[in-house]
C-alpha positions in Angstrom: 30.3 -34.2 32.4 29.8 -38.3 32.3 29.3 -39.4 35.6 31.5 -42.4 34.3 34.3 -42.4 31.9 35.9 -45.6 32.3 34.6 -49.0 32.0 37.0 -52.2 33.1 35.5 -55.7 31.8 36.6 -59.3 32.9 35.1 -61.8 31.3 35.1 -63.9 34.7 32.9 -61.2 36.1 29.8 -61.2 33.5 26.6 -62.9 34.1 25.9 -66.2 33.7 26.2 -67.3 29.8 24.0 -69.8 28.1 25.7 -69.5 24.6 29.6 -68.8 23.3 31.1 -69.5 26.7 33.5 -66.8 27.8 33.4 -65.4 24.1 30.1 -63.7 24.7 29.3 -61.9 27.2 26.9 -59.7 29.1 27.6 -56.9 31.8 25.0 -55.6 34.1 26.1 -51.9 35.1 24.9 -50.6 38.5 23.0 -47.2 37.9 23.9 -47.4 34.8 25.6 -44.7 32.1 23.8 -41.9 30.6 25.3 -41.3 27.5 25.4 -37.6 26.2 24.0 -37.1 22.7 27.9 -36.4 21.7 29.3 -39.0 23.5 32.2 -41.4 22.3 33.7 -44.5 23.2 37.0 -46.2 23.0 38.7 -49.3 23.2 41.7 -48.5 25.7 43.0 -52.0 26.2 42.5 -55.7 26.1 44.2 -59.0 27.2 43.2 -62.6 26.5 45.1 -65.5 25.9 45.8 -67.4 23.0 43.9 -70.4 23.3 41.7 -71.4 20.9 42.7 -74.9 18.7 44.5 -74.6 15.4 42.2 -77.0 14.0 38.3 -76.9 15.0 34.7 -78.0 14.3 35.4 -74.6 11.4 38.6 -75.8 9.6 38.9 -79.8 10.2 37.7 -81.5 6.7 40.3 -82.5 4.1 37.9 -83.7 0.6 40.0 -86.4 -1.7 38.6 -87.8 -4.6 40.3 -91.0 -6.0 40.9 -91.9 -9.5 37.7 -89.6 -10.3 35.5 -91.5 -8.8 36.1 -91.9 -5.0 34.8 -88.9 -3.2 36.3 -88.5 0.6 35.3 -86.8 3.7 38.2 -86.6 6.2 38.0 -85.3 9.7 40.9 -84.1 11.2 41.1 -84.1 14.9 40.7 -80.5 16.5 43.1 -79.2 18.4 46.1 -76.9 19.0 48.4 -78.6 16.5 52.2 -77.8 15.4 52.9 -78.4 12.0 54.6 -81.8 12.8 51.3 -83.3 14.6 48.8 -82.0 12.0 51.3 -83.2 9.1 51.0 -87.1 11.1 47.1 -86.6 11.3 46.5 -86.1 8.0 48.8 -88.8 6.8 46.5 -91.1 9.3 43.1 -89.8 8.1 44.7 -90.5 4.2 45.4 -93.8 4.8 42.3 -95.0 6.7 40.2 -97.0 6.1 37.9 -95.2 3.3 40.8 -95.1 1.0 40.2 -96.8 -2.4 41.3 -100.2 -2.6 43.1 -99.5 -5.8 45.0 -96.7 -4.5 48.9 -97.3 -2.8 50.0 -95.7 0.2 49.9 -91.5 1.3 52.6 -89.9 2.7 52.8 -86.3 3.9 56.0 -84.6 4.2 57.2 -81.6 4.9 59.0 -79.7 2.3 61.0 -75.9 1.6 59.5 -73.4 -0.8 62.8 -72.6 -2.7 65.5 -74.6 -3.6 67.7 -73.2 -1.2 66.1 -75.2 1.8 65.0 -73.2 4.5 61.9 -73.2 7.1 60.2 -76.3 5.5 56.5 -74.9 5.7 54.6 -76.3 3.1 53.1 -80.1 2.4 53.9 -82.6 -0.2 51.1 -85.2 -0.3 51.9 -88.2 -2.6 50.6 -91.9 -3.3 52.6 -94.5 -4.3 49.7 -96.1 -6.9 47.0 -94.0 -8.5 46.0 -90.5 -8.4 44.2 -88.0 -6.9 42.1 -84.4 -6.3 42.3 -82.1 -3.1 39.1 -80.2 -3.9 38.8 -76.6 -2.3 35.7 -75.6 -0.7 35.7 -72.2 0.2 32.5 -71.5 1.6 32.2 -71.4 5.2 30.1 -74.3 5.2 32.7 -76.2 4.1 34.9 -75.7 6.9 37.3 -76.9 4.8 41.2 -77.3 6.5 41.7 -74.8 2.9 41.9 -72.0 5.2 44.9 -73.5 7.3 46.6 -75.3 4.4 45.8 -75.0 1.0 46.9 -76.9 -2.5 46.8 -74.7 -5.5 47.1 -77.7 -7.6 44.4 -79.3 -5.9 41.3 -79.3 -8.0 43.6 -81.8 -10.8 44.0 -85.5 -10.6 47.7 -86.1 -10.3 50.0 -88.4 -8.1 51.3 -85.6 -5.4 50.3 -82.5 -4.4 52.4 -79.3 -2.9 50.6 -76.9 -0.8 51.0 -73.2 -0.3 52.2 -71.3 2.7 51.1 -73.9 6.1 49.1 -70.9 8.0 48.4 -72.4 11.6 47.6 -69.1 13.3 43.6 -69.9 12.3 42.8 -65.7 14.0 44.4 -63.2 13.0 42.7 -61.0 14.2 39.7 -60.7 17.1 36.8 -58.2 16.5 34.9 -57.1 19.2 31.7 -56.9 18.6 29.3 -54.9 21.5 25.7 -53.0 21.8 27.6 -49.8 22.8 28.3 -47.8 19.7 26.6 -46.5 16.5 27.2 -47.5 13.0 30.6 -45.7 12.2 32.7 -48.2 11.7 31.8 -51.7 8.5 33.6 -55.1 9.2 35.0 -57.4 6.8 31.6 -58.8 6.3 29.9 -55.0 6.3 29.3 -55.5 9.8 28.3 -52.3 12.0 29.0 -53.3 15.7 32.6 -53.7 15.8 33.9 -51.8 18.6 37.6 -52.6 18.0 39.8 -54.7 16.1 42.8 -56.6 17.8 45.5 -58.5 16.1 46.4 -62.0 17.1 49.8 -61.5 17.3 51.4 -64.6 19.1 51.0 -68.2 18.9 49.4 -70.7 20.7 49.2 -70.3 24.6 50.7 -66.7 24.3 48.9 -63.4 25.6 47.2 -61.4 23.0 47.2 -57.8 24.0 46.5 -54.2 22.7 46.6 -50.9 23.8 45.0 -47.7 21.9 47.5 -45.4 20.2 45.1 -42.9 21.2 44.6 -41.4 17.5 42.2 -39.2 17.2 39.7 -41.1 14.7 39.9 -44.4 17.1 36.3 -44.0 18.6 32.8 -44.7 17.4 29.8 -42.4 18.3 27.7 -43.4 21.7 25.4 -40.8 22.5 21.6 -40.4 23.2 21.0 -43.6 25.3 20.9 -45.1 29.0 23.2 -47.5 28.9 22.6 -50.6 31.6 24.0 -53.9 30.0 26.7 -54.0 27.9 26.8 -56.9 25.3 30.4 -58.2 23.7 31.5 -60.9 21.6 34.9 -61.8 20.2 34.6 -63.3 16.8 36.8 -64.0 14.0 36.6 -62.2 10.4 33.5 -64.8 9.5 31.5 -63.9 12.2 32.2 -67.2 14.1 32.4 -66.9 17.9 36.0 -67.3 18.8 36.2 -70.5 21.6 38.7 -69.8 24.0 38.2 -73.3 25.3 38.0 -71.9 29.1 40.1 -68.6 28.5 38.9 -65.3 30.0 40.1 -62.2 29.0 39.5 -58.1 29.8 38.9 -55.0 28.7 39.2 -51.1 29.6 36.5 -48.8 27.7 36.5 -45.3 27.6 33.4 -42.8 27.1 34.2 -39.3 26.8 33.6 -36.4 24.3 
C-alpha cells in the first residue's frame, strides 16, 4: 500500500518562484512519497483561468515590405484583444510612421469567408497607392502574429490582402509538464515529461477545466523513487511557459497501482 494516494496542488501554495511566475512551480511534500517500483500516477483534475493575452511578446510582429524594397517590423500591442481591437491596432501600426512615403493609406476591415455573409472572421488589408508583401515567418523566433492571423497570399506583392481563419484563442491546449513520471508518454515536440494534456476550451477570462475519464491507459509509470518536491509547468505546444499574468490555478494527482 502507498502511504499517499492523492496529491491536491494550488499554485498559490508552492514555494517562492524566481522564474515563470505562477506557470512554474515547485511543491515541497512533508515526509515525502515512496513510490513503489509499479507505481502510477494520474491527472485527476485541474482548474485555471483563462488569462493569458491574445497577443504577446510570442505572437506580436506583423513584417510588410513595400514596393519590394521597404522592409517593416511592426509591433503589435499585447494583450487580451477581440477581433475589433486587434483589427484597429494593426491598422494603427500600418499607417505609422515607418510606412513608405510613396505608399497611400491601409485600411483593415473585417470581411465573411463565403459569399453568403456570415460571422465576418477574416482580414482584408488594402492600400490605396502602391503595393505590398505580408511575409510569414514561421519559426518561433519570429513570433510572428502568423500564428493568430495568417495571409495565404502574403509572400506576393499585391494591393490587398485576405487572411485565413482569425484564430484568437493563442492555447489550445496546456501541457503539464512535471518531474513525477517516466518516459511513457512524447509531446508535440517529442517531449517526455508531459503529465497531462488539457484543452483550452473557453475564451478569454473563462475557467479552463478538466477532469479524467478515468480510462484505463490515462497514467504514466512512477515507480522506484522517493519523491519530495514535485516540479510543474504549464506550457503551450512550443514549449513556451504559458503567462497567466497573475492567475493561479490547481491540481488533484493520483498515485496508485
Amino acid at each position: 500500500m502507498l502511504n499517499t494516494t492523492k496529491l491536491y496542488i494550488d499554485s498559490r501554495h508552492s514555494l517562492p518562484s524566481t522564474h515563470g511566475g505562477s506557470s512554474s512551480i515547485e511543491v515541497e511534500i512533508p515526509g515525502g512519497i515512496e513510490l513503489h517500483p509499479n507505481t502510477k500516477v494520474w491527472l485527476s483534475e485541474f482548474t485555471c483561468p483563462a488569462s493569458w493575452d491574445t497577443i504577446d511578446y510570442s505572437n506580436n510582429v506583423l513584417y510588410v515590405t513595400e514596393l519590394g524594397a521597404t522592409h517593416r517590423t511592426l509591433f503589435i500591442p499585447t494583450g487580451p484583444h477581440d477581433l475589433e481591437s486587434l483589427r484597429a491596432v494593426m491598422e494603427e501600426q500600418l499607417n505609422n510612421s515607418s510606412k513608405d512615403p510613396a505608399m497611400g493609406v491601409y485600411t483593415v476591415t473585417r470581411v465573411s469567408s463565403g459569399s453568403g455573409g456570415g460571422t465576418y472572421r477574416l482580414y482584408k488589408i488594402a492600400c490605396s497607392v502602391g503595393w505590398f508583401a505580408l511575409p510569414n515567418y514561421s519559426n518561433a523566433s519570429a513570433n510572428s502574429l502568423g500564428t493568430v492571423v495568417g495571409f495565404p497570399t502574403g509572400e506576393s506583392g499585391l494591393i490587398n490582402h485576405t487572411s485565413s481563419f482569425i484564430d484568437l484563442r493563442r492555447v489550445h491546449s496546456i501541457y503539464i509538464h512535471s518531474n513525477i513520471g517516466g518516459y511513457q508518454s512524447i509531446g508535440p515536440r517529442g517531449e517526455r515529461t508531459i503529465l497531462g494534456k488539457v484543452a483550452a476550451n473557453t475564451s478569454y477570462g473563462g475557467l479552463v477545466t478538466y477532469s479524467s475519464p478515468a480510462s484505463e491507459h490515462d497514467y504514466v509509470d512512477a515507480g522506484g523513487k522517493s519523491l519530495n518536491m514535485i516540479k510543474l509547468e504549464l506550457k503551450d505546444s512550443f514549449g513556451r511557459l504559458i503567462e497567466l499574468n497573475g492567475g493561479h490555478w490547481s491540481a488533484t494527482i493520483l498515485f496508485g497501482k
